[in-house]
C-alpha positions in Angstrom: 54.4 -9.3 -5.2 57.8 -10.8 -4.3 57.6 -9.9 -0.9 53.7 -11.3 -0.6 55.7 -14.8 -2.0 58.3 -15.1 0.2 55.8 -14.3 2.8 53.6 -17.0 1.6 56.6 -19.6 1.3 58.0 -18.6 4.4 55.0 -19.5 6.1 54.7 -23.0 4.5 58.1 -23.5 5.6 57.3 -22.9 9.3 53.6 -24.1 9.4 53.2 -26.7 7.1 51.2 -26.3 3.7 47.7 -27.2 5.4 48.0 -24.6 8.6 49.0 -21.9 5.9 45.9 -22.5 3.9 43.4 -22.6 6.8 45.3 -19.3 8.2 45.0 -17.2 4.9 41.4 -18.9 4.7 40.8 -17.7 8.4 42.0 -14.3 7.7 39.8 -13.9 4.8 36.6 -15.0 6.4 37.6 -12.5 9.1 38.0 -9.5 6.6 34.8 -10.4 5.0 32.9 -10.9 8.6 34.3 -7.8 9.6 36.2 -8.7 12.2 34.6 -12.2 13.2 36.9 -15.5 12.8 35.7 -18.5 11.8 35.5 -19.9 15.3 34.1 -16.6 16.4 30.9 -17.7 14.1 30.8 -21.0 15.3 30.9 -20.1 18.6 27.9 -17.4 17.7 25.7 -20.5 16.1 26.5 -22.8 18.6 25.5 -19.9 21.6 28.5 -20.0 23.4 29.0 -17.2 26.0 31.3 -14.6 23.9 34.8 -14.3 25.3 36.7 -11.2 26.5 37.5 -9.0 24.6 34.5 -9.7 23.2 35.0 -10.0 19.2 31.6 -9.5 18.3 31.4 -5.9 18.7 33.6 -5.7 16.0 31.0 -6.3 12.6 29.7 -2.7 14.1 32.7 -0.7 14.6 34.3 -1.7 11.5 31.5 -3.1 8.9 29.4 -1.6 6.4 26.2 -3.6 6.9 26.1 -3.9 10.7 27.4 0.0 12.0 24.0 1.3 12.1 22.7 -1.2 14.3 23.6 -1.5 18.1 25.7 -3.9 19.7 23.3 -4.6 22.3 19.3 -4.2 23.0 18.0 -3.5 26.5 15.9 -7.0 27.5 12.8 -4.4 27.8 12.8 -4.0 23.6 13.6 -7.3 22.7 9.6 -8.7 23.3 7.4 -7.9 21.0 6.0 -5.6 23.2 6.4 -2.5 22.9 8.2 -2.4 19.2 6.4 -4.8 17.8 9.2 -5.3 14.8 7.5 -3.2 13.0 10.2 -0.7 12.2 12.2 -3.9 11.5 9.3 -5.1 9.5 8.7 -1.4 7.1 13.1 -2.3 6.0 12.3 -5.5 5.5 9.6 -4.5 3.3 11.1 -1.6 1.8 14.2 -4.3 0.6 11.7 -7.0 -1.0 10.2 -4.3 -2.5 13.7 -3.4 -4.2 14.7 -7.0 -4.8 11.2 -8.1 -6.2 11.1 -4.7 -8.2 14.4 -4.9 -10.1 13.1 -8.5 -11.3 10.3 -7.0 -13.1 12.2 -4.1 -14.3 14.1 -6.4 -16.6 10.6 -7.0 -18.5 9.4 -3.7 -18.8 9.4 -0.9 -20.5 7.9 2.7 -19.8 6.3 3.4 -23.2 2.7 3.1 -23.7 3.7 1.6 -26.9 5.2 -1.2 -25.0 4.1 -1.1 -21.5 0.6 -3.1 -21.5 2.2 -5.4 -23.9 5.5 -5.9 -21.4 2.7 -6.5 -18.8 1.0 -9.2 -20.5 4.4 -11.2 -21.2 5.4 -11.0 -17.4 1.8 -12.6 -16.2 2.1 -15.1 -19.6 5.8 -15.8 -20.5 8.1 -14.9 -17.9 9.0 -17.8 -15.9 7.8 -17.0 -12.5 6.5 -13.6 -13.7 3.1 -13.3 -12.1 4.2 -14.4 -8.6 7.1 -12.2 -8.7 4.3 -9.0 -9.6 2.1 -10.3 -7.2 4.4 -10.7 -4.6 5.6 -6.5 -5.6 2.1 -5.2 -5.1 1.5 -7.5 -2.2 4.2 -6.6 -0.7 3.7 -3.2 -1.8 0.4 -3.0 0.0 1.9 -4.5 3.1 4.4 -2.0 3.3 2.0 0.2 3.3 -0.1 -1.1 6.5 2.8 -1.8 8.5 4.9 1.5 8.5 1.5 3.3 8.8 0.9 0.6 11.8 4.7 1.8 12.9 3.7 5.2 13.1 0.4 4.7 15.2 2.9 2.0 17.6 5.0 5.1 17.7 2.6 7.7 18.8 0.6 5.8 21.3 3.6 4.6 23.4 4.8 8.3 23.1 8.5 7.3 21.6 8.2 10.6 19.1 9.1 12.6 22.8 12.4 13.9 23.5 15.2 13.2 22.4 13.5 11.8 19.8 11.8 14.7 17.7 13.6 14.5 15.0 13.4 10.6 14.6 9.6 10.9 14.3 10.1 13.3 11.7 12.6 11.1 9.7 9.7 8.6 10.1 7.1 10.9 8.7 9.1 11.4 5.8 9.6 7.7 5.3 5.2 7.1 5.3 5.3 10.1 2.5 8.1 8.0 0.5 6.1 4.6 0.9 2.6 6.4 0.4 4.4 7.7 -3.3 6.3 5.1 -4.0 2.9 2.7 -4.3 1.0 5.3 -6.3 3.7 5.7 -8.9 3.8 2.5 -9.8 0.2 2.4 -9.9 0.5 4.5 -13.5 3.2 1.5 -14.8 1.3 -1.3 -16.2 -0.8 1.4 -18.4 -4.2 0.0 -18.3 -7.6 1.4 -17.4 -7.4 1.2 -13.8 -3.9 3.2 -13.3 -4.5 5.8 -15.7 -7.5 7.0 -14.9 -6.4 6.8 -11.0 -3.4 8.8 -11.6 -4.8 10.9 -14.0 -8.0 12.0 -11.3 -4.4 12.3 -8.5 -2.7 14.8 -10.5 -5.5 16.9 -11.5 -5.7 18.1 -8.0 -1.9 19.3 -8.5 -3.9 21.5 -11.4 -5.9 23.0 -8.2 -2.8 24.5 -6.2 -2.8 27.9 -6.1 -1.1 29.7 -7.8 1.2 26.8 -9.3 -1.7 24.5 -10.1 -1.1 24.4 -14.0 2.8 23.7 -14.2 2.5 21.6 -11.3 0.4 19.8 -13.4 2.7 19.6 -16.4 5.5 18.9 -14.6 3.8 15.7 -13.3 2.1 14.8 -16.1 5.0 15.9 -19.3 2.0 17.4 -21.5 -1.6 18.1 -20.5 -2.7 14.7 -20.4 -1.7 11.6 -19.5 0.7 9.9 -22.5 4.6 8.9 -22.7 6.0 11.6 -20.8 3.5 11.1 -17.7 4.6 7.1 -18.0 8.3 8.2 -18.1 7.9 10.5 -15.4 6.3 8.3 -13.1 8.7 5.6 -13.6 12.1 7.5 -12.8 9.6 8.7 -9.7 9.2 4.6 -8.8 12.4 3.3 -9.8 15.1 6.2 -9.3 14.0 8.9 -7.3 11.6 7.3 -4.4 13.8 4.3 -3.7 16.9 6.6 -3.7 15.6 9.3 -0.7 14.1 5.7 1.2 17.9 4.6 1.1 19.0 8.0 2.6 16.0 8.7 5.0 16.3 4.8 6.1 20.0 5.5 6.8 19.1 8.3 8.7 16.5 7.4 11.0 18.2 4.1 11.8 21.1 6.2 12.8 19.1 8.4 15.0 17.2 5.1 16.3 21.1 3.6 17.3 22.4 6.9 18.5 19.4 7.4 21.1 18.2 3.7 21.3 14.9 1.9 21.3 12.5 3.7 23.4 11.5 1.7 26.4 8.0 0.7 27.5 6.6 3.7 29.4 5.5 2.8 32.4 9.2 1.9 32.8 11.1 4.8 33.0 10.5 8.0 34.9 8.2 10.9 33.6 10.7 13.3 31.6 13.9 10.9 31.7 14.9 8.5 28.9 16.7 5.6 30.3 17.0 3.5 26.4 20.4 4.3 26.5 21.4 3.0 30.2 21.6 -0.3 29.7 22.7 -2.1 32.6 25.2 -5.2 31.9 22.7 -7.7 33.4 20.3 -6.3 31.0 21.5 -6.6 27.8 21.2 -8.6 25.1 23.6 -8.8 22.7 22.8 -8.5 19.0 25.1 -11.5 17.6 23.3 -14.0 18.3 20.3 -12.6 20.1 19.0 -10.2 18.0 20.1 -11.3 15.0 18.5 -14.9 15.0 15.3 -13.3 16.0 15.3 -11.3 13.2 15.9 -13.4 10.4 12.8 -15.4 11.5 10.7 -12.7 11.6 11.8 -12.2 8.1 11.5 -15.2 7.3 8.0 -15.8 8.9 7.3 -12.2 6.9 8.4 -13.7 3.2 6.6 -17.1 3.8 3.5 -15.7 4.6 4.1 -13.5 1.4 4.6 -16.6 -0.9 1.8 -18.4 0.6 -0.5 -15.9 0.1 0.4 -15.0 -3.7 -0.2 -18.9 -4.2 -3.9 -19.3 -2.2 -5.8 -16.2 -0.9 -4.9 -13.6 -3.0 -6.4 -13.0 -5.9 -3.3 -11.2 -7.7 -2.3 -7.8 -9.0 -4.9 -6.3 -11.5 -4.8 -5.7 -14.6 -7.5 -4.2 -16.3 -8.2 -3.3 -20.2 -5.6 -0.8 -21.8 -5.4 2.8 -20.5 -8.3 4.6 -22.8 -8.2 8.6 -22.6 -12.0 8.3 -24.3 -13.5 5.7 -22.2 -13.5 6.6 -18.1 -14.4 3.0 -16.2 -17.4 4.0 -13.8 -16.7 4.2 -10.2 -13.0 4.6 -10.7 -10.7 5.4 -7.5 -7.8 6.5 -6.3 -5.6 3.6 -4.6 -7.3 2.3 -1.1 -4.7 4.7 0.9 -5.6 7.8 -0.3 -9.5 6.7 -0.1 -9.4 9.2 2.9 -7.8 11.9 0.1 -10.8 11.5 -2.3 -13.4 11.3 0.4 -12.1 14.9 1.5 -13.1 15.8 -2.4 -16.4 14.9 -1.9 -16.9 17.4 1.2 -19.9 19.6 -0.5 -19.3 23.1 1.3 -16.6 24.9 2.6 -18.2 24.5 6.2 -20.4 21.3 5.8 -21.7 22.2 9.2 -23.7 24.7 8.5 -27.2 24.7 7.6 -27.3 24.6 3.2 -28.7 27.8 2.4 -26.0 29.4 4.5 -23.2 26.9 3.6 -24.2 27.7 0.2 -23.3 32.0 0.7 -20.3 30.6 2.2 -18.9 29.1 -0.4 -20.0 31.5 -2.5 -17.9 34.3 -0.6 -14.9 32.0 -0.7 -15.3 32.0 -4.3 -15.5 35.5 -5.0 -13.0 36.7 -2.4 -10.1 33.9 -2.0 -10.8 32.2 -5.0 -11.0 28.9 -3.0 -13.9 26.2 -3.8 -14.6 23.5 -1.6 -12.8 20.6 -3.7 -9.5 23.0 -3.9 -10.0 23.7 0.0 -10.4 19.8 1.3 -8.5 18.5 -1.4 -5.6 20.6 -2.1 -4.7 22.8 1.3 -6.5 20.5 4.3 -5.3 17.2 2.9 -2.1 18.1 2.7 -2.5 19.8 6.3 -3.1 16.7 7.6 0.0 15.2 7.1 2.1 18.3 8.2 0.3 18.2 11.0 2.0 14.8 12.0 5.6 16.3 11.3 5.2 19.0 14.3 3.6 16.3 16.9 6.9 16.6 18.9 7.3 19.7 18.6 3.6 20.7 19.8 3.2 18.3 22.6 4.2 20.0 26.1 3.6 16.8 28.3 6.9 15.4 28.8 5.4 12.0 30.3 5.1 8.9 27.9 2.2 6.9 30.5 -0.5 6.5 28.9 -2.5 7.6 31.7 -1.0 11.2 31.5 -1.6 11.5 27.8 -5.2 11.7 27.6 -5.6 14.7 25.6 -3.1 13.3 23.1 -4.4 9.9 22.8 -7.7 10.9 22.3 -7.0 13.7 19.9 -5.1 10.6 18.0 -7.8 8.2 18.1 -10.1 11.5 16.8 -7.6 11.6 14.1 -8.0 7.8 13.5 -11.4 8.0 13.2 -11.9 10.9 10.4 -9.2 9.3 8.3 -11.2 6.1 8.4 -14.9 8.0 7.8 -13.1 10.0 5.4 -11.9 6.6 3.4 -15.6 4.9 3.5 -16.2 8.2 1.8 -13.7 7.8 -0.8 -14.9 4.5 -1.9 -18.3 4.9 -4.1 -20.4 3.5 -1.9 -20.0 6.1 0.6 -19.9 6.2 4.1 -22.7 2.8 5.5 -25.7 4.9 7.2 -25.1 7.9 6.6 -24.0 7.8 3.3 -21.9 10.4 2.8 -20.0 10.4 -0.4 -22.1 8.1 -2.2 -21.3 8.3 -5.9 -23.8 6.4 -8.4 -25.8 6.6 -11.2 -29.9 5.1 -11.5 -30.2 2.0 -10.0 -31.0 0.3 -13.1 -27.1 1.2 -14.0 -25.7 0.5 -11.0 -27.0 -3.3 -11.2 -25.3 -3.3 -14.5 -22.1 -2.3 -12.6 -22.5 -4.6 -9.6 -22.8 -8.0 -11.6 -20.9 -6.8 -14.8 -18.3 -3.9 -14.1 -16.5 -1.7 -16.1 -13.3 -2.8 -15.1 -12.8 -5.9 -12.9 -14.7 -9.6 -13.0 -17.8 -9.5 -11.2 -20.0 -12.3 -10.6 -21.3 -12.7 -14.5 -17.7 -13.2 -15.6 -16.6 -14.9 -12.3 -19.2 -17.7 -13.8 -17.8 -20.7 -15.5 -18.5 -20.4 -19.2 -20.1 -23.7 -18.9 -22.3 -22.6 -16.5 -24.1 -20.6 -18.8 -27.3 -22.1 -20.9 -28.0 -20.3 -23.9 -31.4 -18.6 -24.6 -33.4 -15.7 -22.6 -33.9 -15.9 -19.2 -37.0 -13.7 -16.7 -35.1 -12.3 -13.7 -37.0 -14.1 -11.1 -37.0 -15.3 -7.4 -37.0 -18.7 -8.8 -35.2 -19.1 -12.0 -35.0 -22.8 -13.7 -32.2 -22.9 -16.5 -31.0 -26.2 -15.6 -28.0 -25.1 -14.3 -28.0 -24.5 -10.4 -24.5 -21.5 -10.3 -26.3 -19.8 -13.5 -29.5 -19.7 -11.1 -28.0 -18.6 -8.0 -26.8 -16.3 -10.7 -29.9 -15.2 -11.8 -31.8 -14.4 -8.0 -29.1 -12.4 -7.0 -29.3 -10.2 -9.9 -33.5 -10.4 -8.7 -32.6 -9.8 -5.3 -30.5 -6.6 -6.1 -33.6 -5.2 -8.2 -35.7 -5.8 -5.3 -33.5 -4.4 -2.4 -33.1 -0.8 -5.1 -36.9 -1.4 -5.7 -37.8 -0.9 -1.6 -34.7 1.3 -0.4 -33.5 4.8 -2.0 -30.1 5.1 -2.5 -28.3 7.9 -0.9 -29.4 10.2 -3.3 -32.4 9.3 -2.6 -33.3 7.6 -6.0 -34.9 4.0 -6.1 -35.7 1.4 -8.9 -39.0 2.1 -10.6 -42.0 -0.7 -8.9 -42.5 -2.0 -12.1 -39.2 -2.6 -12.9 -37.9 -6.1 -15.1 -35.0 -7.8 -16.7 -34.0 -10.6 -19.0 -30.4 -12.4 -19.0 -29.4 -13.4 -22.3 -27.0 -15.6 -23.8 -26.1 -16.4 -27.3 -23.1 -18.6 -28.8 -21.2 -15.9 -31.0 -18.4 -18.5 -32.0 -17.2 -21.7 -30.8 -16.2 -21.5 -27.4 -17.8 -17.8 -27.4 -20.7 -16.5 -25.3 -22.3 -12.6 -25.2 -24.2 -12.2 -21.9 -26.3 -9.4 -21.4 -28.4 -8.1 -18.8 -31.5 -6.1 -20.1 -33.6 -3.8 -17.5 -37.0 -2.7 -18.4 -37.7 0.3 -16.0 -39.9 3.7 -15.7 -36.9 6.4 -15.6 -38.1 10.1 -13.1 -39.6 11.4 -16.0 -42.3 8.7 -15.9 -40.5 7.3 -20.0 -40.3 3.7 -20.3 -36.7 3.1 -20.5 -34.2 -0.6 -21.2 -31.1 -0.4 -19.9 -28.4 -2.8 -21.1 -25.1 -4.0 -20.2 -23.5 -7.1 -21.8 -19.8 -8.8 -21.7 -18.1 -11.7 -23.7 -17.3 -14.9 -22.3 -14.7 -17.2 -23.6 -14.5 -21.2 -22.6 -10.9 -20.1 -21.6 -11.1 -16.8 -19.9 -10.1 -18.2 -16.8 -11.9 -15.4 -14.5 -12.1 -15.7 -10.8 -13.8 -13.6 -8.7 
């Protein structure tokens, strides 16, 4: 410590008091740039040339945040063609997802004696507390889209070729890790929507042979879903997912930087891989270059975030508390694993085949292997799918990346494309439009009910302004007159439904009886307190005059939007 002062007033003695302050201020911006002065930075912002040696090659030799990425890009990768940013673009994500997460995590906590309630205060009483949990599950979903849409980027431009093999497995990992990391929060704010979605994901673990059952427990912490599924699921969100991302994202950035950013195809020879010969003349360097570019793109990414959280979107769900003894109608896994529940709905082990035959089929399966059609699509070809993109490099023989040589491949992708996108209009409870495969509904007189008043969600009767509403009893008709112009617009849709179930089957084939009639009916249960109901007079298959009813409460404050 001596020493360090008679350093120190040494230096004042030969430089002046000022010079030694701006030297040892100097020297500590440097250590904490990594190498980088402070006229090195101003020299960066300004976009002066870099001198020789060039000191901006050092923040990736010698510092923590910047030794993954390269010093320089080839020209070729720095367009948004080929790359897009979307491998930039899944990090950037995969960090707001961390930063916006932690926020929340100081609110909550994973009890179901807690957990609704901890939701309730973060939309109500935590400053900032809804955008932040719209912004997570907005930003959740968008992860989602944009490393999927980095893996399709990925195969069509052929980058998952040598040297690169084990890059696009690294990659693969990373779309399981995001895919996970969305549905495990999915079970956190405890209501009717996430519990009844996880609890139809993890009964198919209770399908795997042979460890279906403690699969099953070990996901769930008891046979059904209660404190130790919560718990489970949010050391799965919080702890485990995020901490293999870290690792896998260190990884496959490292392989990216150790064999570079492919180059567009048509650009290099068939079989070579030029992305590391980067020519002087072509390269661009990554202070300031790279770097600027960057930081607007994220930029441009969180603004568009904000803005949307604020306008468009409507925000993150949250439905009535998780109910073990109540299941919502139409109830579905998340929207990107529609594809996953549409492959549930596959009837026969070969749905090819002609029914009576399909039929022995399964039957055979049954008796022999044990396997039913739900375990088969659900449990072993679902899963296959996804393995199936880990050995793409490793099954490909054509060593050209033109997309003119790649025929086979490109069309066996855009196959690929096109089932997971058939098989996720399946998922949804509508089904598939025309052909309606996987159409899941009850009579039509019910599935009104659930179109203008759902189980779970707002729907148009809710979405309604209270004050729209005019008590008494009102005919369903063509051309209703309550006085109130959005309660009759209200009104002839609900008549128009009845009428389009009344003339076209559903696709089981079942229609609304001819004869078929309704009443909506409001009454003032309080001040400030409306029951609606909708009451369907029908003939049922059986030829019995049945009434179907569904009703809601509406309060002058509810505050729904559709």
């Amino acid at each position: 410590m001596a020493i360090v002062g008679e350093k120190l007033v040494k230096q004042i003695r030969t430089t002046g008091l000022r010079a030694t302050i701006a030297q040892r201020l100097d020297d500590g911006f440097t250590r904490f740039t990594a190498g980088l002065s402070w006229n090195d930075v101003r020299g960066i912002l300004r976009g002066d040339p870099p001198p020789k040696p060039n000191p901006r090659v050092k923040p990736h030799t010698e510092g923590f945040w910047f030794h993954i990425r390269p010093s320089f890009y080839h020209e070729a990768v720095t367009t948004l063609y080929p790359t897009f940013r979307l491998g930039f673009l899944s990090a950037v994500f995969f960090m707001f997802e961390i930063i916006t997460g932690i926020f929340l995590m100081i609110f909550y906590t994973p009890s179901p004696t807690y957990a609704y309630q901890n939701m309730i205060d973060i939309l109500t009483n935590v400053p900032f507390g809804k955008f932040m949990r719209d912004l997570h599950r907005l930003g959740a979903e968008a992860m989602v889209i944009v490393v999927t849409l980095h893996m399709v980027r990925t195969f069509v431009t052929g980058s998952y070729k040598k040297p690169r093999q084990f890059t696009w497995f690294t990659g693969v990992v990373l779309l399981v890790i995001t895919l996970f990391l969305s549905f495990s929060g999915y079970l956190l704010p405890w209501d009717q929507l996430a519990f009844w979605a996880v609890t139809i994901g993890t009964s198919m673990a209770d399908a795997v042979p042979l460890i279906g059952p403690e699969l099953n427990l070990l996901l769930r912490g008891a046979p059904d879903i209660g404190a130790g599924g919560l718990l489970r699921f949010y050391l799965l969100h919080v702890v485990l997912l995020p901490l293999l991302g870290v690792i896998f994202v260190a990884v496959h950035y490292y392989k990216v930087v150790r064999y570079g950013i492919s180059l567009p195809p048509e650009m290099e020879p068939v079989g070579e891989d030029n992305a590391r010969k980067v020519p002087p003349e072509k390269r661009v360097p990554f202070l300031p270059d790279i770097l600027t570019n960057e930081l607007m793109y994220m930029g441009v990414a969180f603004a568009i975030m904000a803005l949307s959280v604020v306008t468009w979107y409507k925000g993150a769900p949250l439905e009535h508390h998780a109910d073990p003894l109540v299941t919502p109608n139409h109830t579905v896994a998340p929207w990107y694993f529609y594809w996953l529940q549409g492959l549930l709905k596959v009837p026969h082990m070969i749905p090819f085949l002609p029914t009576p035959i399909a039929v022995e089929v399964d039957k055979f399966f049954a008796n022999v292997l044990g396997l039913t059609p739900k375990v088969f699509w659900g449990v072993i070809v679902g899963p296959l799918m996804i393995g199936i993109l880990f050995i793409i490099p490793y099954i490909d023989p054509n060593p050209s990346r033109r997309y003119g040589d790649r025929k086979v491949m490109l069309t066996l992708g855009a196959l690929f494309a096109a089932a997971i996108i058939y098989l996720s209009f399946a998922g949804v409870p509508t089904g598939v439009p025309i052909t309606g495969f996987g159409y899941v509904g009850g009579d039509p007189a019910s599935e009104v009910g659930q179109e203008f008043i759902p189980d779970e969600g707002v729907g148009p009767v809710r979405a309604l302004p209270y004050e729209d509403y005019v008590v008494g009893t009102w005919t369903v008709s063509a051309q209703p007159s309550t006085g109130n112009t959005n309660f009759d617009r209200l009104i002839r849709a609900i008549h128009d439904s009845m009428e389009r179930r009344k003339a076209h089957p559903d696709p089981l084939g079942k229609k609304l009886s001819a004869d078929a009639s309704a009443v909506v009916e409001v009454k003032q249960v309080q001040e400030n307190l409306r029951y609606i109901a909708i009451k369907i007079n029908y003939t049922d298959e059986t030829g019995r005059a049945t009434q179907f009813l569904k009703s809601t409460y509406l309060h002058a404050l509810s505050g729904y939007t559709q």
